[in-house]
TORRO-637425 format. One record per atom (N, C-alpha, C): residue number from 1; x, y, z; atom name. Coordinates in nm, 2 decimals, decimal comma. Example, Ala and Ser with C-alpha at 12.3 -4.5 7.8 and 13.67 -1.06 7.14 Angstrom:
{pt 1; {1,32; -0,57; 0,78}; 'N'},
{pt 1; {1,23; -0,45; 0,78}; 'CA'},
{pt 1; {1,32; -0,33; 0,78}; 'C'},
{pt 2; {1,28; -0,22; 0,71}; 'N'},
{pt 2; {1,37; -0,11; 0,71}; 'CA'},
{pt 2; {1,29; 0,00; 0,79}; 'C'},
//
This chain:
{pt 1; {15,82; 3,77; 6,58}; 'N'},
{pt 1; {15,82; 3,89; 6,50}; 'CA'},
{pt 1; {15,93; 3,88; 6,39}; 'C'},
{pt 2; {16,05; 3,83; 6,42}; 'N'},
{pt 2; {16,17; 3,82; 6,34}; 'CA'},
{pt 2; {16,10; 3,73; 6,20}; 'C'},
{pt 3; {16,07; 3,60; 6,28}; 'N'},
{pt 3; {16,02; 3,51; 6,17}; 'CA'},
{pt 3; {15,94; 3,58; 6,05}; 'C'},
{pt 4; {15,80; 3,63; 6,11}; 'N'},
{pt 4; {15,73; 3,72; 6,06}; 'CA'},
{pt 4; {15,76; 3,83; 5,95}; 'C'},
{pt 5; {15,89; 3,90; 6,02}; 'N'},
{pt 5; {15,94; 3,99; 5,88}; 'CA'},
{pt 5; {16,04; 3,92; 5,83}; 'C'},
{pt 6; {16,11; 3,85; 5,83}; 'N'},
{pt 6; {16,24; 3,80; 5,75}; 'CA'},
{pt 6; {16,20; 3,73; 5,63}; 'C'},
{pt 7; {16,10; 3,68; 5,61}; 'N'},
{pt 7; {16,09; 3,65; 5,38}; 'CA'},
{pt 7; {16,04; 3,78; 5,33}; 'C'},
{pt 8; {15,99; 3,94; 5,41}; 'N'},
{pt 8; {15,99; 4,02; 5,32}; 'CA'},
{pt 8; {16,05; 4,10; 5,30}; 'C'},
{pt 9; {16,23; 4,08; 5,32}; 'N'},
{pt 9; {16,27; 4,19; 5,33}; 'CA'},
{pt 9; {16,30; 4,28; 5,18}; 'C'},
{pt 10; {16,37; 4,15; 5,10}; 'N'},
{pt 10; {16,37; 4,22; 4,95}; 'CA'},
{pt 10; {16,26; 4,33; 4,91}; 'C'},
{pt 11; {16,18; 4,29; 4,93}; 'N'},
{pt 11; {16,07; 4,34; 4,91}; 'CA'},
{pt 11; {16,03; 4,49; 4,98}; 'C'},
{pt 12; {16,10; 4,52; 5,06}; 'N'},
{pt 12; {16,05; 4,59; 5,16}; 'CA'},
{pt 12; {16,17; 4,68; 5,13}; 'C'},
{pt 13; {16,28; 4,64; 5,06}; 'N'},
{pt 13; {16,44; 4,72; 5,00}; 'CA'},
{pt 13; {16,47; 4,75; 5,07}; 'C'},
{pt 14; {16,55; 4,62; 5,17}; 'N'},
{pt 14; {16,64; 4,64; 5,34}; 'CA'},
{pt 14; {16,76; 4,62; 5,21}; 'C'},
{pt 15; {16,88; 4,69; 5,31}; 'N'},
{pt 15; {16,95; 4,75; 5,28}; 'CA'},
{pt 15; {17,08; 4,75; 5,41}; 'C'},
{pt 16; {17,17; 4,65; 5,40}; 'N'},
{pt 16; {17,26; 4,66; 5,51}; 'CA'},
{pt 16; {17,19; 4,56; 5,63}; 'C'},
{pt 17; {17,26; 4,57; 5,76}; 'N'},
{pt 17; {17,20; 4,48; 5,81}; 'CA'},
{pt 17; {17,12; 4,48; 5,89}; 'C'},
{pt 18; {17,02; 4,42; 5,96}; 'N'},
{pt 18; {16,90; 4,48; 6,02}; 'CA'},
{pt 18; {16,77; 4,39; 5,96}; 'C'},
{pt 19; {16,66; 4,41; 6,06}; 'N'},
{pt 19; {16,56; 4,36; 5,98}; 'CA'},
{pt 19; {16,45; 4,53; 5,94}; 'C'},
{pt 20; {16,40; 4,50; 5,87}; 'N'},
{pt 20; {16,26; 4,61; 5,83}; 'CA'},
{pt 20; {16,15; 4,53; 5,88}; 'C'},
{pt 21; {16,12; 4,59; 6,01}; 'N'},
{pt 21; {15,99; 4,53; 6,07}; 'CA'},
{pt 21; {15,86; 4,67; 6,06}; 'C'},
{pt 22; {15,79; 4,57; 5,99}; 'N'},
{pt 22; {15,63; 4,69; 5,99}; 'CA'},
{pt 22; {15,53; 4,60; 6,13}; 'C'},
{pt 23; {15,44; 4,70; 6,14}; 'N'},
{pt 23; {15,36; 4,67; 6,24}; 'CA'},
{pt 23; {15,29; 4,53; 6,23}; 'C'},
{pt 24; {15,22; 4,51; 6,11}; 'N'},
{pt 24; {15,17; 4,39; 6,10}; 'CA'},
{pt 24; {15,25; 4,31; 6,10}; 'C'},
{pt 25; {15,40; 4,27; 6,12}; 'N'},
{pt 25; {15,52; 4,17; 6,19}; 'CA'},
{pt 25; {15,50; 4,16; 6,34}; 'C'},
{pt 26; {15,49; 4,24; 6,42}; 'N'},
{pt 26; {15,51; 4,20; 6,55}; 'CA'},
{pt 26; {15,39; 4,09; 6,57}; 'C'},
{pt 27; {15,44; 4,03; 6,66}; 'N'},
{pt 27; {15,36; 3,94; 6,78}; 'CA'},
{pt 27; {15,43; 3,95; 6,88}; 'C'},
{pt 28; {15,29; 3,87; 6,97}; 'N'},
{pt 28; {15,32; 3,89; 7,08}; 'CA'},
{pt 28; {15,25; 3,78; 7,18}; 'C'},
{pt 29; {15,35; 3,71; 7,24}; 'N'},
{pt 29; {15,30; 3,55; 7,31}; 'CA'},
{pt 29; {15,20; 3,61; 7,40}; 'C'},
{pt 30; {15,10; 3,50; 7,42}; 'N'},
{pt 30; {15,03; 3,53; 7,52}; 'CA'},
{pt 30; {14,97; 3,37; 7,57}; 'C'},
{pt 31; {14,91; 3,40; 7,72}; 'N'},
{pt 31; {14,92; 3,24; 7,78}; 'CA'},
{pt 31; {14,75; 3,25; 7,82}; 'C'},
{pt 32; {14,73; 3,20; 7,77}; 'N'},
{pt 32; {14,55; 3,15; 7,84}; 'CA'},
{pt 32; {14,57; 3,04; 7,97}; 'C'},
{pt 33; {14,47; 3,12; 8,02}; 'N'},
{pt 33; {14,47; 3,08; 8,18}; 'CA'},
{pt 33; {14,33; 2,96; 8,20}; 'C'},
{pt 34; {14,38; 2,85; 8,27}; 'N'},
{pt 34; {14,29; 2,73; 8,25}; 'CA'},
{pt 34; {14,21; 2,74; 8,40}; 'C'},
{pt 35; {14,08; 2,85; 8,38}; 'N'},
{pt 35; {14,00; 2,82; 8,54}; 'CA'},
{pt 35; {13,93; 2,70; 8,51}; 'C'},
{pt 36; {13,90; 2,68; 8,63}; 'N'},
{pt 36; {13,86; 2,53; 8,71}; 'CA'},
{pt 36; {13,70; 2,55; 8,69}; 'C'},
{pt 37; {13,64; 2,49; 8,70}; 'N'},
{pt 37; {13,50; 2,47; 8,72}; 'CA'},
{pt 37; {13,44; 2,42; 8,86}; 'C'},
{pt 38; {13,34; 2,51; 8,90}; 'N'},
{pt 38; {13,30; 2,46; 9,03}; 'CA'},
{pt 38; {13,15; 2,39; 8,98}; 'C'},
{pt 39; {13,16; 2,23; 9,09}; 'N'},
{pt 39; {13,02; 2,13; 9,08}; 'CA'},
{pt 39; {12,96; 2,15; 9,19}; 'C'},
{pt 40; {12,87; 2,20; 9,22}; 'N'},
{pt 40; {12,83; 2,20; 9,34}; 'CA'},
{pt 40; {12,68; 2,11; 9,33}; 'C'},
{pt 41; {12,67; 2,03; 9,40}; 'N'},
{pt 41; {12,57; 1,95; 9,49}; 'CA'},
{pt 41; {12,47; 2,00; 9,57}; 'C'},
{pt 42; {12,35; 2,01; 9,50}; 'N'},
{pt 42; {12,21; 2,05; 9,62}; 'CA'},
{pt 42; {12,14; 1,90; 9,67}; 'C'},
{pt 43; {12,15; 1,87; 9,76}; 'N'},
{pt 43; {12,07; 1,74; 9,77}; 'CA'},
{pt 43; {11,99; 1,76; 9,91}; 'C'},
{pt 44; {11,86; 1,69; 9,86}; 'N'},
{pt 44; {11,77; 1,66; 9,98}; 'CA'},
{pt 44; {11,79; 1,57; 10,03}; 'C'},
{pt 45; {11,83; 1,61; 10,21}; 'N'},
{pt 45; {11,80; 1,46; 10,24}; 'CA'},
{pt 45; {11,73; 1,44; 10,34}; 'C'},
{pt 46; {11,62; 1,50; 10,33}; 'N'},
{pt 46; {11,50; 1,43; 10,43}; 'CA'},
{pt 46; {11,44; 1,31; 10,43}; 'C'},
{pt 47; {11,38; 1,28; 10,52}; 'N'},
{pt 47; {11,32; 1,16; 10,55}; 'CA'},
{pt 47; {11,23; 1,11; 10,46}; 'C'},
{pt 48; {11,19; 1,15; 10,36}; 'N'},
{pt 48; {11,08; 1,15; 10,24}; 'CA'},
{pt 48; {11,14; 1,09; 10,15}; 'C'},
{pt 49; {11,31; 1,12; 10,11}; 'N'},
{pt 49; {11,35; 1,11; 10,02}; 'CA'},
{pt 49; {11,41; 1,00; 9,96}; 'C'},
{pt 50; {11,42; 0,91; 10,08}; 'N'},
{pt 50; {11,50; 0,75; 10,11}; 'CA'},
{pt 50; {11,62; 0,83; 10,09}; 'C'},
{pt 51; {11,67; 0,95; 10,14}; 'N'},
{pt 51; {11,84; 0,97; 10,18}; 'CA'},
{pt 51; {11,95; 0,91; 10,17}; 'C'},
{pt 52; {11,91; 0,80; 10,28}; 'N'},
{pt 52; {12,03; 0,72; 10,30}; 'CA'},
{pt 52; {12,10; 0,67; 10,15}; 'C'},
{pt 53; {12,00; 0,62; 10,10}; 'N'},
{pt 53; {12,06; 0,57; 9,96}; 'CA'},
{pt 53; {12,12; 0,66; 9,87}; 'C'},
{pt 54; {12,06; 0,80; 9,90}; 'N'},
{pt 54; {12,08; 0,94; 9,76}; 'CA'},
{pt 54; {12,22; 0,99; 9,81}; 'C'},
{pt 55; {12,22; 0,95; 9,95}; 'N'},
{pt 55; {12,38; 1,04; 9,99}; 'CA'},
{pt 55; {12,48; 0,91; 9,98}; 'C'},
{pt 56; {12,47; 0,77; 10,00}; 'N'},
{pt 56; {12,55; 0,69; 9,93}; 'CA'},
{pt 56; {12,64; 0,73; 9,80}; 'C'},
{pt 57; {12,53; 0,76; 9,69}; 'N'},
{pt 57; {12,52; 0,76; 9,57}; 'CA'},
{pt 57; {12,60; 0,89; 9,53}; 'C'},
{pt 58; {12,57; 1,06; 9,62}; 'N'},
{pt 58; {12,61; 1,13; 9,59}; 'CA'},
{pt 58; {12,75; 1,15; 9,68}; 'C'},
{pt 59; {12,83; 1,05; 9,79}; 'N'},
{pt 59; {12,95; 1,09; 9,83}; 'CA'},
{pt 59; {13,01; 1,00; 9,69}; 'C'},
{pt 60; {12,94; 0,89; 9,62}; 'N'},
{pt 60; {13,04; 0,86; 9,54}; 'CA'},
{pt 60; {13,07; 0,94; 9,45}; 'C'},
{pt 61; {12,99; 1,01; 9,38}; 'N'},
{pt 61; {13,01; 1,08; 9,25}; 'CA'},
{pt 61; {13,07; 1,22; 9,28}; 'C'},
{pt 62; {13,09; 1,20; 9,41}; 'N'},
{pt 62; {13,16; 1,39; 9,46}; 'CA'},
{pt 62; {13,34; 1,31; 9,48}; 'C'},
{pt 63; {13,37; 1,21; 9,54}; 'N'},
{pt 63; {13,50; 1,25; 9,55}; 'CA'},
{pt 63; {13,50; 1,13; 9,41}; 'C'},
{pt 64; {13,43; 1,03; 9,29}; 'N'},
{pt 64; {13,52; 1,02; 9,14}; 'CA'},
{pt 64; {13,51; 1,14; 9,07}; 'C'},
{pt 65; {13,44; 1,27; 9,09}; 'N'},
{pt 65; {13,44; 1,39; 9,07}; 'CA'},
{pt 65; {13,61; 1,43; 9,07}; 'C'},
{pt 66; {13,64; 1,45; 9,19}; 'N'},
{pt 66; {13,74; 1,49; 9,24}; 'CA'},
{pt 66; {13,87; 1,39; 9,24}; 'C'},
{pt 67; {13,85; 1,32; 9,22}; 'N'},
{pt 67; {13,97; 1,22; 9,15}; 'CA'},
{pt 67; {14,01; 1,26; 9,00}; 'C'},
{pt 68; {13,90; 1,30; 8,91}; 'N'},
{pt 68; {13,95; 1,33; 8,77}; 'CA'},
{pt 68; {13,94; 1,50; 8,80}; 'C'},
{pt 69; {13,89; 1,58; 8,86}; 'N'},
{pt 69; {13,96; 1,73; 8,87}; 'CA'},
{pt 69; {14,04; 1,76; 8,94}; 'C'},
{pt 70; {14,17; 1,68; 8,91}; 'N'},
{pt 70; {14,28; 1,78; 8,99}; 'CA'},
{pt 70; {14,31; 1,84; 8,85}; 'C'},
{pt 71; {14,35; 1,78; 8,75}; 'N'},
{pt 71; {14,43; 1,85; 8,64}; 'CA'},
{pt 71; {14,33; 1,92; 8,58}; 'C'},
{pt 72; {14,23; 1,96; 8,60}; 'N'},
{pt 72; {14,11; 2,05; 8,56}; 'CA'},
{pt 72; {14,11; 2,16; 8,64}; 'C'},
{pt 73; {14,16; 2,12; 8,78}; 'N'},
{pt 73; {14,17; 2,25; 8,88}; 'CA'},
{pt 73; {13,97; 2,30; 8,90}; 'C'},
{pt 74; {13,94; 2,18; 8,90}; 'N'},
{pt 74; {13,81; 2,20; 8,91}; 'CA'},
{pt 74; {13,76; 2,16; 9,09}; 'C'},
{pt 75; {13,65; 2,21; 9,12}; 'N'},
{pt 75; {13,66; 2,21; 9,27}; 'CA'},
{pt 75; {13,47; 2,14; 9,25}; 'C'},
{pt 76; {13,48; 2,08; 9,38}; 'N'},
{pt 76; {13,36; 2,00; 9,43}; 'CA'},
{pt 76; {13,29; 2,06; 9,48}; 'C'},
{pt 77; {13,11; 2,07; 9,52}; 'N'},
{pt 77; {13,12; 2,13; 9,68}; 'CA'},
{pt 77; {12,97; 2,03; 9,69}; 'C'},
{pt 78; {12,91; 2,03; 9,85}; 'N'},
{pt 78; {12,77; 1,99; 9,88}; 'CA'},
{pt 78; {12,74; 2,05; 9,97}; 'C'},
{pt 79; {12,58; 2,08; 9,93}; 'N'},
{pt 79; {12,49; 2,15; 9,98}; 'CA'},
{pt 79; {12,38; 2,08; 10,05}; 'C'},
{pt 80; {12,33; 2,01; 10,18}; 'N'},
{pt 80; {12,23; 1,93; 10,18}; 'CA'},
{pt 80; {12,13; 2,03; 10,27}; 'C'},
{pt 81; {11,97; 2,01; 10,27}; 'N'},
{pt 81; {11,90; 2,05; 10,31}; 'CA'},
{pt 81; {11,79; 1,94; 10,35}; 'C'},
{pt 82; {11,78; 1,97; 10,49}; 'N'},
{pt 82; {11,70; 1,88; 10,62}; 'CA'},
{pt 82; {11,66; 1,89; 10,68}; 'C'},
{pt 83; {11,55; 1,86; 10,78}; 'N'},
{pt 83; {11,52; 1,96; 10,89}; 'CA'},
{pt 83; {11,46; 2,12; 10,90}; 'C'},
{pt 84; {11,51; 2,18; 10,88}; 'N'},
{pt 84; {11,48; 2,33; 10,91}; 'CA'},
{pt 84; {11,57; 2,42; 10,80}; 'C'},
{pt 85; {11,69; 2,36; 10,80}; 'N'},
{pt 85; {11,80; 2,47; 10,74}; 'CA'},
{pt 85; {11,88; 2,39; 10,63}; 'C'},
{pt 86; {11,96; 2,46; 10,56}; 'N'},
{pt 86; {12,07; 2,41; 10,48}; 'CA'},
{pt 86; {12,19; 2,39; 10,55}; 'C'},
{pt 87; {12,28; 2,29; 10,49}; 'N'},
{pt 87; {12,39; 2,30; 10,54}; 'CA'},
{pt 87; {12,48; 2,27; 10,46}; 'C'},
{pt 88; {12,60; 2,34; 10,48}; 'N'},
{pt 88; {12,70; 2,32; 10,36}; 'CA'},
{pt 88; {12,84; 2,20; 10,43}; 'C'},
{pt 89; {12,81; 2,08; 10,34}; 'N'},
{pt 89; {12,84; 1,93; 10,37}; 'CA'},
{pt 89; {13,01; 1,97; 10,31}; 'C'},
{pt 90; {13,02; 2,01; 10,25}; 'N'},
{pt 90; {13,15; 2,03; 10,18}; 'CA'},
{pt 90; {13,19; 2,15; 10,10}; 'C'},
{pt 91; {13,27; 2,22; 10,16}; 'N'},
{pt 91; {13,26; 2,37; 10,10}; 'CA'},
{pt 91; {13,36; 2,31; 9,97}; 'C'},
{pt 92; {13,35; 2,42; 9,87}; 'N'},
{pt 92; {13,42; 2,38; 9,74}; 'CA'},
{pt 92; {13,57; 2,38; 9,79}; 'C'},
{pt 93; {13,63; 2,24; 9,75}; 'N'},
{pt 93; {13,76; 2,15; 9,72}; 'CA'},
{pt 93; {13,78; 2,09; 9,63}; 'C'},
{pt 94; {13,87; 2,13; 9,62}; 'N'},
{pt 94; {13,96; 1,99; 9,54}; 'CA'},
{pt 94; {13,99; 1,87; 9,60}; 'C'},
{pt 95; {14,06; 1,85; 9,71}; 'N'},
{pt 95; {14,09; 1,79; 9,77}; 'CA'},
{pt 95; {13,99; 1,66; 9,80}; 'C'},
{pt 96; {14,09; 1,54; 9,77}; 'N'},
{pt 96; {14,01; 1,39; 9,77}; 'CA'},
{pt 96; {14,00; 1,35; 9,90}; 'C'},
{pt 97; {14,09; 1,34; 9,99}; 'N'},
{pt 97; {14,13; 1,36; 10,10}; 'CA'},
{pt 97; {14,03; 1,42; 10,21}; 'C'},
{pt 98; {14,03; 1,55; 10,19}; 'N'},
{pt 98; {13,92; 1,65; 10,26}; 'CA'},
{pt 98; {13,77; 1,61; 10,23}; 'C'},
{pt 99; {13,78; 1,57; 10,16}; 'N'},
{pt 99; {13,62; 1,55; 10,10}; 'CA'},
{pt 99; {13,59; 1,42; 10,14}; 'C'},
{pt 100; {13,64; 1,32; 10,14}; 'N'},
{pt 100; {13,63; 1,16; 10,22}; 'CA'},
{pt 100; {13,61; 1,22; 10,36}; 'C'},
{pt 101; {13,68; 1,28; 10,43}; 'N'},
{pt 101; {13,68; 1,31; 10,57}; 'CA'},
{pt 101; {13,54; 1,36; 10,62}; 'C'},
{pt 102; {13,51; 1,48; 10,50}; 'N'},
{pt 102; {13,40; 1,56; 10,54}; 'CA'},
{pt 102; {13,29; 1,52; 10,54}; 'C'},
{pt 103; {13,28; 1,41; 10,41}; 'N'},
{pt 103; {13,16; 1,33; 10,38}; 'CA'},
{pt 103; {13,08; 1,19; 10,45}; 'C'},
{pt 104; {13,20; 1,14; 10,55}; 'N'},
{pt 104; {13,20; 1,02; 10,61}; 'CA'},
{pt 104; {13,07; 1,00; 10,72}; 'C'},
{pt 105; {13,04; 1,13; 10,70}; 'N'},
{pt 105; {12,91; 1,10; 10,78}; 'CA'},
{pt 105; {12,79; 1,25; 10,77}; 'C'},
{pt 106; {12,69; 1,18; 10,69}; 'N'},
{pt 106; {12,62; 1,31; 10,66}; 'CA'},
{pt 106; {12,44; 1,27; 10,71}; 'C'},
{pt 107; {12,44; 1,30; 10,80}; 'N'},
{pt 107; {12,35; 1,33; 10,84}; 'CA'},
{pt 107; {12,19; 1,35; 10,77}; 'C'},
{pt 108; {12,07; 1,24; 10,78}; 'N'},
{pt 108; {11,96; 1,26; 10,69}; 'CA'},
{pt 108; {11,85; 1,28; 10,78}; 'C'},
{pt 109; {11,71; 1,28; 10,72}; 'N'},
{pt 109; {11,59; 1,31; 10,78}; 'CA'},
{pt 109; {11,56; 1,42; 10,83}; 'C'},
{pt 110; {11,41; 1,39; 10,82}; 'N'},
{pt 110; {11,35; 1,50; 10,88}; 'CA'},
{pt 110; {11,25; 1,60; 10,82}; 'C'},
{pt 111; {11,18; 1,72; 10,75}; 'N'},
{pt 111; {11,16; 1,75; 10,68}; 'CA'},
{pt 111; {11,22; 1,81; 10,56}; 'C'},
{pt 112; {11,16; 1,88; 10,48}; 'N'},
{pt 112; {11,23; 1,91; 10,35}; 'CA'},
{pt 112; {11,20; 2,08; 10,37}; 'C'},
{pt 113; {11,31; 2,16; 10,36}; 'N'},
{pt 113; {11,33; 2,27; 10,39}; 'CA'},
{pt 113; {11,38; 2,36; 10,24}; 'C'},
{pt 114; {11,29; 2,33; 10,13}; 'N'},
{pt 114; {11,33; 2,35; 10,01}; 'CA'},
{pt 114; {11,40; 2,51; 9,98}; 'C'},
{pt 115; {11,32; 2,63; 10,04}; 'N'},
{pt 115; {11,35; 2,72; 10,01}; 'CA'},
{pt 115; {11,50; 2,77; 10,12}; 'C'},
{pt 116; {11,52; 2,74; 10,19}; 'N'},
{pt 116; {11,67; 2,68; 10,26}; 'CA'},
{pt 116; {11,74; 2,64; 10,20}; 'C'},
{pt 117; {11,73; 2,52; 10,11}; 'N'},
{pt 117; {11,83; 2,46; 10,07}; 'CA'},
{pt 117; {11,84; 2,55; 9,95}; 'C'},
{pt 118; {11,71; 2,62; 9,86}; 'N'},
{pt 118; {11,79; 2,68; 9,73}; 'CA'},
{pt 118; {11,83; 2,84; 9,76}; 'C'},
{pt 119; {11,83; 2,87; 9,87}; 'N'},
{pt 119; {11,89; 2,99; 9,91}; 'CA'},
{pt 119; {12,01; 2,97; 9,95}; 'C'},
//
């Protein structure tokens, strides 16, 4: 604000000491807030699908996911559908740690329970 009014004061006929602040002078800091982005994972892994290979493929890409979002504050999650129902393989984390643990063994085959998994 100061910065803002102090080259116009002549101009403005200050007078003694003080600044002459008009409205179009003020500012006012303000901080933008950096949310995270959530990746969430639908994968089939029924017996149809050759699984075994798709869930290889998708524990890797979920925790190098989560290796580059911490400073993004961005969160992971997986959703797989099998059998009869969905199941939630990894509720949204950040965490590289929790997600290695969670992921270490995920369960395939069976049929494909499409409208399960996108509900």
């Amino acid at each position: 604000t100061v910065q803002a009014a102090a080259p116009h004061q002549r101009a403005r006929g200050r007078s003694g000491p003080g600044l002459v602040v008009r409205r179009d002078d003020l500012r006012q800091a303000s901080r933008e807030g950096r949310e995270g982005n959530l990746v969430l994972f639908v994968v089939d892994a029924s017996g149809s699908m050759a699984a075994r290979q798709r869930m290889s493929a998708v524990k890797g890409a979920v925790l190098s996911l989560l290796l580059d979002a911490y400073q993004r504050r961005d969160k992971v999650g997986l959703v797989t559908f099998r059998g009869s129902a969905a199941d939630v393989a990894l509720p949204p984390t950040s965490s590289v740690d929790a997600a290695a643990v969670r992921l270490e063994s995920l369960p395939t085959g069976g049929r494909t329970p499409l409208a399960a998994g996108l509900l």
